[in-house]
C-alpha positions as CSV (number, residue, x, y, z in Angstrom):
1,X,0.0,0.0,0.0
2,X,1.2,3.3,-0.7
3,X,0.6,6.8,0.7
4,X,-0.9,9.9,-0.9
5,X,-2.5,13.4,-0.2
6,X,-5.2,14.5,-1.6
7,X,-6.6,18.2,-1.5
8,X,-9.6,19.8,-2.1
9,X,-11.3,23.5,-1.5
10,X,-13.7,22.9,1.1
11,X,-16.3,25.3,-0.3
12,X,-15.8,23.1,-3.8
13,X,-15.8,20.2,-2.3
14,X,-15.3,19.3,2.1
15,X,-14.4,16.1,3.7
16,X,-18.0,15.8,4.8
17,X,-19.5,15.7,0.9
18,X,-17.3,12.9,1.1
19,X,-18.0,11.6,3.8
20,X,-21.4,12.4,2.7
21,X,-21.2,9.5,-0.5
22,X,-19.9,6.9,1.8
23,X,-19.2,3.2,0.2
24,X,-19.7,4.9,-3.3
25,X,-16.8,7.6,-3.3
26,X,-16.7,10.1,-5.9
27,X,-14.2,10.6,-8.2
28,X,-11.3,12.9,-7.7
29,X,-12.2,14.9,-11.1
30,X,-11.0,18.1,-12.4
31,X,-7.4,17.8,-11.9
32,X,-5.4,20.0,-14.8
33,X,-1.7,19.0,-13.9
34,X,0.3,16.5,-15.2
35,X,2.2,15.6,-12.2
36,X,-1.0,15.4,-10.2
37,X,-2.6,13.6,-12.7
38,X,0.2,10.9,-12.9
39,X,0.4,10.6,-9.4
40,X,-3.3,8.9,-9.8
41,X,-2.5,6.9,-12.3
42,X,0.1,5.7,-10.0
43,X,-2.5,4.7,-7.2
44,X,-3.6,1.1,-6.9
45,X,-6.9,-0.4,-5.1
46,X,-6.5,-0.3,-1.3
47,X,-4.1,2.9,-1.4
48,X,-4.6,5.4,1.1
49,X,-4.9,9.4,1.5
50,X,-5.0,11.9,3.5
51,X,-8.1,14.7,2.8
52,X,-6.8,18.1,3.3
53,X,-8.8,21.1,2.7
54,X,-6.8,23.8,1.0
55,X,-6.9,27.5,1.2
56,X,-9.0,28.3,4.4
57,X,-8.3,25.4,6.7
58,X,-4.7,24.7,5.5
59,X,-5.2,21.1,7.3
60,X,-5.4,17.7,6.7
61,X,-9.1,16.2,8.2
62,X,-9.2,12.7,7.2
63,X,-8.3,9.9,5.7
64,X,-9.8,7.9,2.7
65,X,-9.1,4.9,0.1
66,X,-8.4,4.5,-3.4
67,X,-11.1,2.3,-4.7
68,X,-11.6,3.0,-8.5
69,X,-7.5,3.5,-10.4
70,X,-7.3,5.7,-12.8
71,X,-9.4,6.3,-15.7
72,X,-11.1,9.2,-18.1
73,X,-12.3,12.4,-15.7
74,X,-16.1,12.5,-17.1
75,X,-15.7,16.4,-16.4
76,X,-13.8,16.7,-19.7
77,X,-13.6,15.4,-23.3
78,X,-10.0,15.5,-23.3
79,X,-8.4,12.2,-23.3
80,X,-5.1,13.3,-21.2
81,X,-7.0,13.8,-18.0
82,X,-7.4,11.1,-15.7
83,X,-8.8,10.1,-11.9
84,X,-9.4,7.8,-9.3
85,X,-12.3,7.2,-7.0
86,X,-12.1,7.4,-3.0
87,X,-14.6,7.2,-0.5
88,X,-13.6,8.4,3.2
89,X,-12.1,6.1,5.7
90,X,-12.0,8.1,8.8
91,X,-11.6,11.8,10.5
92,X,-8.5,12.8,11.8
93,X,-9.9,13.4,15.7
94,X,-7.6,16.5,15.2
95,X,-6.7,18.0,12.2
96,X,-3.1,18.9,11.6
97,X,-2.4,21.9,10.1
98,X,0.5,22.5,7.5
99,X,1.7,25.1,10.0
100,X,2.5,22.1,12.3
101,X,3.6,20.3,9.8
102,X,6.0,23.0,8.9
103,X,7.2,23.4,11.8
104,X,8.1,19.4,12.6
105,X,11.7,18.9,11.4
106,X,10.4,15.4,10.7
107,X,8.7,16.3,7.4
108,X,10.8,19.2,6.1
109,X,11.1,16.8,3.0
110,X,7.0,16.2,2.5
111,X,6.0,17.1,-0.8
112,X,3.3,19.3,1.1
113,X,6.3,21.5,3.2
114,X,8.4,21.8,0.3
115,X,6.2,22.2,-3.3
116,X,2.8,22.9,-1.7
117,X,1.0,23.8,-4.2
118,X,0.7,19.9,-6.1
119,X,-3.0,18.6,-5.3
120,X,-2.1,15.5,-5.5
121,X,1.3,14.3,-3.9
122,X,2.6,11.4,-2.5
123,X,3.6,10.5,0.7
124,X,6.4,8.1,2.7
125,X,5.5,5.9,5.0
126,X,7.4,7.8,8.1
127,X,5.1,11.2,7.1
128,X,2.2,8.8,7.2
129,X,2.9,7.5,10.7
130,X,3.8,11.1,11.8
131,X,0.8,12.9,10.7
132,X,-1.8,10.2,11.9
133,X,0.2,10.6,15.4
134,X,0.0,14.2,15.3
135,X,-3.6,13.9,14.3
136,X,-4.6,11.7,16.6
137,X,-4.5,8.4,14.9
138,X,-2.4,5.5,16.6
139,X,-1.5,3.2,13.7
């Protein structure tokens, strides 16, 4: 299983209209960057990632699974732009903020700290364990 973050305005589109389509997901559509893109077609079943809501909250709330790889986005005609499907796994009991996760010396190398601007990103293992800790989460 690998890791990945996954972010999302919360007034486009929260952790609770996720939440909100339980078993069925919804698919991660309307990504228009190639590097975020290919990060999703480099998901497989089972993989899991971290919901953050952008801009306002800065923070990641949850947690949910891969459970459709990549295919065509329906949002576009355009045959370059892919997505997968996830449906929430769990709320982070406390959301941890990318201030605290710029501040943790631990992470200074996290895709989020250093290039934070990718919507979707991977993750190591050690961030994983980190950021579930931080948020609450024993693993």
């Amino acid at each position: 299983m690998r890791f990945w973050l996954m972010k999302s305005e919360p007034d486009a589109f929260s952790w609770g209209d996720l939440v909100a389509r339980g078993d069925q997901g919804e698919e991660w559509d309307g990504v228009r960057n190639y590097q975020a893109r290919n990060n999703m077609r480099d998901m497989a079943l089972g993989d899991r990632a971290f919901f953050y809501h952008s801009q306002s909250d800065k923070a990641v709330v949850g947690i949910c699974e891969v459970i459709a790889v990549a295919h065509p986005d329906s949002t576009t005609e355009d045959p370059r732009w892919d997505c997968v499907d996830v449906k929430a796994v769990a709320p982070l009991p406390r959301p941890v903020t990318l201030a605290q996760c710029k501040d943790d010396p631990r992470l200074s190398e996290m895709a989020l700290v250093k290039t934070s601007r990718l919507s979707v990103q991977p993750v190591t293992a050690e961030e994983w364990a980190i950021i579930c800790k931080m948020g609450g989460i024993d693993l």
